[in-house]
N, C-alpha and C positions, 0 to 999 in steps of 0.2 A: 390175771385173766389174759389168755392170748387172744390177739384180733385174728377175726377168723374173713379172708378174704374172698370173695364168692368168684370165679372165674369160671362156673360152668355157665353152658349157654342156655339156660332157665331152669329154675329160676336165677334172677341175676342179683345184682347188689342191688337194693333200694338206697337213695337218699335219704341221710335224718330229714334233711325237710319234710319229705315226701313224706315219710311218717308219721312224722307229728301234724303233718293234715289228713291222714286218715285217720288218726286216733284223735279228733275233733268229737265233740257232741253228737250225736245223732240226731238228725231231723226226718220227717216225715214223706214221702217220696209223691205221696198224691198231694201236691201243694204247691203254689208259684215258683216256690223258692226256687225247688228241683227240677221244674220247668225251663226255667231261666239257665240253670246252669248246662239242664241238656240240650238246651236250644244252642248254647256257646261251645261246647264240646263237637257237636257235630258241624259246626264249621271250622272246629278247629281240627277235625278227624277229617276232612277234607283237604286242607292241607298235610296236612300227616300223606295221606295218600297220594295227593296232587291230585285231585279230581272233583268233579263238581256234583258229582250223582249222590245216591244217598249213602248214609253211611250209620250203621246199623250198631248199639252198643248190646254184645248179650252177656246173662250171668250164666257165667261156664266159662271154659279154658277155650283156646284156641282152636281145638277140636269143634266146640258147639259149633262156633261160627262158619267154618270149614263143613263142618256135615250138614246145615241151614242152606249153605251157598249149593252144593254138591245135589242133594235131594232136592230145592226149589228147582233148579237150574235145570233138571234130568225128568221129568214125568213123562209117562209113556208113550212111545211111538219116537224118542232119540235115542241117540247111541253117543256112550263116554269113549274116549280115547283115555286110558289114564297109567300116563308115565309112573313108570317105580324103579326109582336107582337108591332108593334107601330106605329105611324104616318110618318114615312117614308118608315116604310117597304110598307106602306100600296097604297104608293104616287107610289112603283115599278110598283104596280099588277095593278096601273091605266095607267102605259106607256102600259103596254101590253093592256089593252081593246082600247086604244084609236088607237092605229097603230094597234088593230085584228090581235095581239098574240098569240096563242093558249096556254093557262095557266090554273093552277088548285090553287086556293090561300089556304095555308097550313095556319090556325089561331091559333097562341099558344097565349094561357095570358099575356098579358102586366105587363109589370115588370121581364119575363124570357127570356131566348136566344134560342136560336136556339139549340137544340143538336142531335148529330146523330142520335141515335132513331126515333126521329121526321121523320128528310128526311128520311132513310130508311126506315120508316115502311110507309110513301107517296110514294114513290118507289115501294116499291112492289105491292106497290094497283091499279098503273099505268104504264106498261111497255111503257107507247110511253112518259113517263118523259127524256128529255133529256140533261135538260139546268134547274139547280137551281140559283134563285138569294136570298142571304141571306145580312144583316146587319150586318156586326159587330159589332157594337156599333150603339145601337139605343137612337140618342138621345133625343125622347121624354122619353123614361123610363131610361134612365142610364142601358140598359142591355146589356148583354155582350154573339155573342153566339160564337162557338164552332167550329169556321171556322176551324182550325187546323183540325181536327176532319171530320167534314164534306169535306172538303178539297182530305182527301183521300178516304173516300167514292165516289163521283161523280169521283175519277180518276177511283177507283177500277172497275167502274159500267160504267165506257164510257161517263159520263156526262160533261158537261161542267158546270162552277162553277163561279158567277158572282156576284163579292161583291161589295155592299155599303162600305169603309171604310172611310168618310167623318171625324167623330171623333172618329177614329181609326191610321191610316197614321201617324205616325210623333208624335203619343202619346202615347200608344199602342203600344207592337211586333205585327208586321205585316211584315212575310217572304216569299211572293210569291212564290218566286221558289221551296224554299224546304219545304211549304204544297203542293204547286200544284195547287195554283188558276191561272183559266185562266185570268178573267178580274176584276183588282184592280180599285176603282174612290175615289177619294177625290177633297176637294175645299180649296179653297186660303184662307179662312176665319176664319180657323180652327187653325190646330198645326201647322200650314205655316204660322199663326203671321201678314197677308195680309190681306187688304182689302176686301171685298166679288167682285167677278167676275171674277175668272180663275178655270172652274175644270179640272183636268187631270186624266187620264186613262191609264193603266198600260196593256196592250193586249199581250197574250200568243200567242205562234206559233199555237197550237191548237185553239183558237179562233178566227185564222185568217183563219184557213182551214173554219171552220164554217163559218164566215163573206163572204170571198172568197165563197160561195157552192151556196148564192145567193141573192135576192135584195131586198132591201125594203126603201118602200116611204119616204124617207127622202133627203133632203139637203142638209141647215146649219148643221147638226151632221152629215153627213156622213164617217165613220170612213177611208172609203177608200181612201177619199179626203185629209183627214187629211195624212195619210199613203203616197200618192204619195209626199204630199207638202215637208215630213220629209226625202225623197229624198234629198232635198237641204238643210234642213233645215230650210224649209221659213213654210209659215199660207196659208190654200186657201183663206182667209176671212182676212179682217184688222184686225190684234191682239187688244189686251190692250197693249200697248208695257211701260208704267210707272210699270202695275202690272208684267208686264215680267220680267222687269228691276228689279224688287223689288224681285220678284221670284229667281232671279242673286241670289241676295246680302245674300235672307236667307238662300238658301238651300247651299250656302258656307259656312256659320256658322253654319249652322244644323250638317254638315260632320264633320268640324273642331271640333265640342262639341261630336259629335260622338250620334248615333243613343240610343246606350245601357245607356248613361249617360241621355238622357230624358225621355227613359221608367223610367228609377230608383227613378227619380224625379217625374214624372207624377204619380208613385204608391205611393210616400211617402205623394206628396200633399191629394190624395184621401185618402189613411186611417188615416191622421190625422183628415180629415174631417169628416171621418164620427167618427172615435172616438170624436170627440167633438160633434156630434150630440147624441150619444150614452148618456155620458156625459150631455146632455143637456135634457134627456130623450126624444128625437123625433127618432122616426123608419126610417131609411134608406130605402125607397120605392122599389127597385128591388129585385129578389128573388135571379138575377145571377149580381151583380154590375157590372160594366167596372169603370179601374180609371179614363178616360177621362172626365168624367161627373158623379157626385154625388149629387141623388134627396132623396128629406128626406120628409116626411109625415107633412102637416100641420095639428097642433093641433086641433079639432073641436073647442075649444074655442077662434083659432087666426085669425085673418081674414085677407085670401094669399093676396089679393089684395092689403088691406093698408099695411103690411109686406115689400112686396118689393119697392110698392113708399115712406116708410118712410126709408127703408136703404137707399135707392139711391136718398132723397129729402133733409134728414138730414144727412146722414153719408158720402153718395159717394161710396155709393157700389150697383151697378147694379146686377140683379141675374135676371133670369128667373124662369118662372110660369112652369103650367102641359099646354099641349096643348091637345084635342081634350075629352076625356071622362076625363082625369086626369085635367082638366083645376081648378083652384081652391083649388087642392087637395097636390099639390108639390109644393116645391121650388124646382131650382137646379144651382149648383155651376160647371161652369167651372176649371177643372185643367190643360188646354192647353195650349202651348203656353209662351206668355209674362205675367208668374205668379210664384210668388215662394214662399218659407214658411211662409216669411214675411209676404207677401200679405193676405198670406191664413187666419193668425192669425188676419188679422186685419177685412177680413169679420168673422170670427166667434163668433169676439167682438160686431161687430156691430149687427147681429146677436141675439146675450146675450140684447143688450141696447133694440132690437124693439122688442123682445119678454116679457119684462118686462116692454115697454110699453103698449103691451095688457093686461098686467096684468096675465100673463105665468110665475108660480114658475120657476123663474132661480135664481143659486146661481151666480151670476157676477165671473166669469173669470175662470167656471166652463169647459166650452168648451173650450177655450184661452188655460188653463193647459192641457186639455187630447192631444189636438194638440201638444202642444210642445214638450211634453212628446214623441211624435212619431217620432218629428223632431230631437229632440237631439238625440235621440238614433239612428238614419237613418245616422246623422251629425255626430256621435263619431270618 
């Protein structure tokens, strides 16, 4: 049986541990037990964030949580600012037409981030702007934008500030309280090491005055619902209670390892990669990289397609394509999660072997060396 390595950026490698406490007995979710354990999750989902507000677990992907924050945060009579430089940002500006939003979609080039300029000079060009939702890590392009940044612009300005951090949280610095984002979302799938199906949401007092000011057509995401349940502790809706469980197990390890020791690593895995792409002569695809995610330009002479089913057919190393205009045109390499130097060097090998399958001038262990070269000296 070949081992099959997961390096796209979600879903990502799970932990055996991590497993084999999801695959624990089932218990009953209206009961102390479950109480207790979500009562210690959501302080420990506050760390995860760096923030002291509330912090909201839902059953659904990343999405849920993201379109709960998006549609609370928006009820009539404001207006969304919302950046799209890639396929996710782009997935925001569609919760707003679909719930009748009132939005203006800000388009920067794929492959850049978000930077203050951008929203201010959209700012001034509309004074009824008063709710941005930006990306921080977009991972169709690997870009990286300028939350910190932006962050205190919409305080400066009275705005409300509502981020994607999906492959950002738990990878990435991401310090809510002291940039001043109101609404943080990420997903279980990610640098949470979990299965796909739990997103959480991270809501500031300020975008509960908002939320609170009035209503919109929603249900299952109701943020408010959520909000009354965390009262006790308890779900308005039957949780995942295995991914809850498993939610336990990581984000107590997460703390234990400490938040600043997985940014350290998260940045060491991304610039040995791309230095071995460098090394390999292929262009590193974003103009603003994030380490979370590293997308590198496929040769015209290598064809993406066969590329990644021959790493992952013959080697065992899974990677992801470009999705939507980039479809064809990128690979990309997860650095989240359950992956470390080791790992990294052996996609980069693999890497070197299926691009000299194409028949792509690689010197064999050309990328292998520029990586480790990053690692050792990161590791001294």
């Amino acid at each position: 049986m070949k081992k099959l390595r997961l390096f796209t950026p979600g879903p990502t490698m799970v932990p055996e541990d991590v497993m084999l406490e999801i695959a624990q007995p089932m218990f009953h979710h209206r009961t102390a037990e479950y109480r207790e354990m979500a009562k210690e999750i959501h302080g420990l989902l506050q760390y995860l964030f760096q923030t002291k507000a509330m912090c909201l677990t839902f059953t659904g992907s990343g999405s849920s949580a993201a379109e709960a924050a998006i549609v609370g945060c928006c009820p009539p009579g404001h207006k969304a600012l919302v950046v799209r430089n890639g396929k996710f940002a782009e997935r925001w500006a569609k919760v707003c037409a679909t719930f009748g939003i009132d939005h203006t979609p800000l388009d920067i080039e794929w492959g850049h981030g978000a930077k203050v300029q951008d929203i201010s000079k959209a700012m001034d060009a509309d004074p009824k702007i008063d709710t941005v939702i930006v990306v921080h890590s977009e991972t169709s392009t690997a870009a990286l934008s300028d939350v910190e940044g932006i962050a205190k612009l919409t305080r400066d300005r009275g705005a409300i500030l509502i981020v994607d951090g999906i492959t950002a949280v738990g990878a990435i610095p991401v310090k809510m309280d002291e940039w001043g984002v109101d609404a943080y979302i990420t997903g279980s799938q990610k640098a949470m090491m979990l299965p796909p199906g739990l997103g959480f949401a991270a809501i500031s007092d300020r975008a509960w005055e908002r939320i609170d000011s009035g209503k919109m057509p929603t249900l299952y995401n109701d943020l408010k619902a959520y909000r009354k349940s965390m009262e006790t502790f308890d779900a308005p809706y039957t949780p995942n209670v295995p991914l809850v469980r498993g939610t336990h197990y990581v984000l107590r390890s997460v703390k234990e390892r400490t938040l600043e020791a997985i940014w350290a690593e998260t940045a060491m895995l991304a610039k040995g990669t791309r230095a071995a792409a460098e090394a390999l002569g292929l262009k590193v695809y974003p103009a603003d990289p994030v380490d979370s995610v590293t997308a590198m330009l496929v040769p015209d002479s290598v064809d993406e397609g066969k590329l990644r089913k021959t790493m992952r057919g013959k080697y065992g190393f899974q990677i992801a394509g470009g999705q939507g205009d980039l479809k064809g045109k990128i690979i990309r390499f997860s650095h989240m999660g359950y992956v470390d130097a080791f790992d990294t060097i052996g996609a980069m090998a693999a890497l070197e072997f299926t691009l000299k399958g194409q028949g792509y001038p690689v010197t064999l262990g050309a990328g292998v060396a520029a990586a480790q070269a990053v690692f050792a000296s990161a590791m001294d």
